[in-house]
N, C-alpha and C positions, 0 to 999 in steps of 0.2 A: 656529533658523536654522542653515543649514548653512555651511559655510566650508571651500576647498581652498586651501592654501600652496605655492606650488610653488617650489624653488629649493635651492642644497644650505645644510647644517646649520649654515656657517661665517658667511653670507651675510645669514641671513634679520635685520631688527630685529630687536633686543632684543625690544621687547614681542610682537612675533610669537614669535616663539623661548620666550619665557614664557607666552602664551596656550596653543602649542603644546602644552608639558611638560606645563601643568595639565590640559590636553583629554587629555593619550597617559595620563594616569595615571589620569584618569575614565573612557577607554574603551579603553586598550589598545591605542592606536594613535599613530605616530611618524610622525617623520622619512620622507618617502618613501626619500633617499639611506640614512639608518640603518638601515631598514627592510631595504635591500635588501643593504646591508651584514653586518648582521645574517644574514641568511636564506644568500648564496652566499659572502661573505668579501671580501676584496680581491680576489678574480683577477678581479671580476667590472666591478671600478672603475680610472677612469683618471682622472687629472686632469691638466684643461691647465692650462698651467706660462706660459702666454703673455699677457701682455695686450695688446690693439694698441690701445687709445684711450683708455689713461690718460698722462701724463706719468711720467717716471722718481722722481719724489720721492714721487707722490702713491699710485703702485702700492708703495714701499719702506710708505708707513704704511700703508695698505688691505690689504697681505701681512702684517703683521709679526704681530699676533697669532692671525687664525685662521687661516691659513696655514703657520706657521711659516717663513714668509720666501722659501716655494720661488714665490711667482708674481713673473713679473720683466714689465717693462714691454718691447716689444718695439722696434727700435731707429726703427723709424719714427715712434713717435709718444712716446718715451724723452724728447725734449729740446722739447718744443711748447709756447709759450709766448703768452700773450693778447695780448703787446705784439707778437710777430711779426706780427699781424694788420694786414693795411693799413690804412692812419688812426688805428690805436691809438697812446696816446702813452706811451713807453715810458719817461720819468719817473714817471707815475704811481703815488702809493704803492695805487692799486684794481688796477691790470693789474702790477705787480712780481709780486706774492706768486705763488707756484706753489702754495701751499697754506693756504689761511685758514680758522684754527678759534680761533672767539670761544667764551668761556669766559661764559658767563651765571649761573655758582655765585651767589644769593648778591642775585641783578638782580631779585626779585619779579617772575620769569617764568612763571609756574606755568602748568602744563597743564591744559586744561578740559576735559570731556564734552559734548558737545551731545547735543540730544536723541536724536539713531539712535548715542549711546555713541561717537562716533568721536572723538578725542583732535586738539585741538588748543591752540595756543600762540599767542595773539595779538601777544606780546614778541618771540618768534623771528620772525616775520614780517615787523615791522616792520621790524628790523636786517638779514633777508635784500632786503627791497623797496630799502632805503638803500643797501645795497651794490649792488646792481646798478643804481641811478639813479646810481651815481658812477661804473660800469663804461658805463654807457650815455655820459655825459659826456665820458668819456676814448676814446671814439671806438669802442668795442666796439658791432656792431649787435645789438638786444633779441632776434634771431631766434637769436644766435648764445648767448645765455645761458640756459643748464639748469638748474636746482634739481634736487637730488635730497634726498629729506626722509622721514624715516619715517613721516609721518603719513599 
């Protein structure tokens, strides 16, 4: 089976990023960004330093480690909040949080293989589904909710 990753170094899953290392050390092949890094040096890379469609708290964690803190959210979309949203209800402890990260150490969530080896987690799913039927509740429309998940 063949397989391309496209995306920079900082960015990619973990378990991509670990598939990766084990595949570059079997065949001698990396990172495209490393790669190219590698070959012409820095004068050949640039990085933008901007994010425009994350919130400011949520770009400060998604920068701080592989980044080292240089991407900044940008001001238009710096203070954007689920309850600003018309009919959201802005008590709500689903639409407050500007950043929700559930800690499963520990929950007999364990991750499975299905038969084509793709990895998934039927415990994370279930608490992602619940959160957003109480985001749905509090007035957020379902078109307006994203997952983003390494699996």
């Amino acid at each position: 089976m063949h397989r391309c990753y496209f995306g920079d170094n900082s960015s990619l899953a973990n378990d991509i990023r670990k598939e990766m290392k084990q595949l570059s050390q079997r065949l001698l092949v990396g990172l495209l960004f490393s790669r190219v890094q590698d070959l012409y040096g820095d004068d050949v890379m640039s990085m933008l330093t901007v994010q425009y469609s994350m919130h400011g708290l949520i770009m400060t964690w998604s920068s701080k480690e592989p980044y080292n803190n240089k991407i900044k959210a940008h001001a238009s979309a710096a203070g954007h909040t689920l309850y600003e949203l018309e009919g959201v209800e802005k008590s709500s402890s689903s639409t407050k949080p500007t950043l929700l990260l559930i800690d499963i150490a520990g929950c007999d969530m364990e991750e499975k293989k299905d038969e084509e080896e793709s990895t998934l987690n039927e415990g994370e799913s279930e608490i992602v589904i619940a959160h957003a039927r109480r985001l749905i509740q509090s007035g957020v429309h379902a078109s307006d909710i994203g997952v983003i998940t390494p699996y």
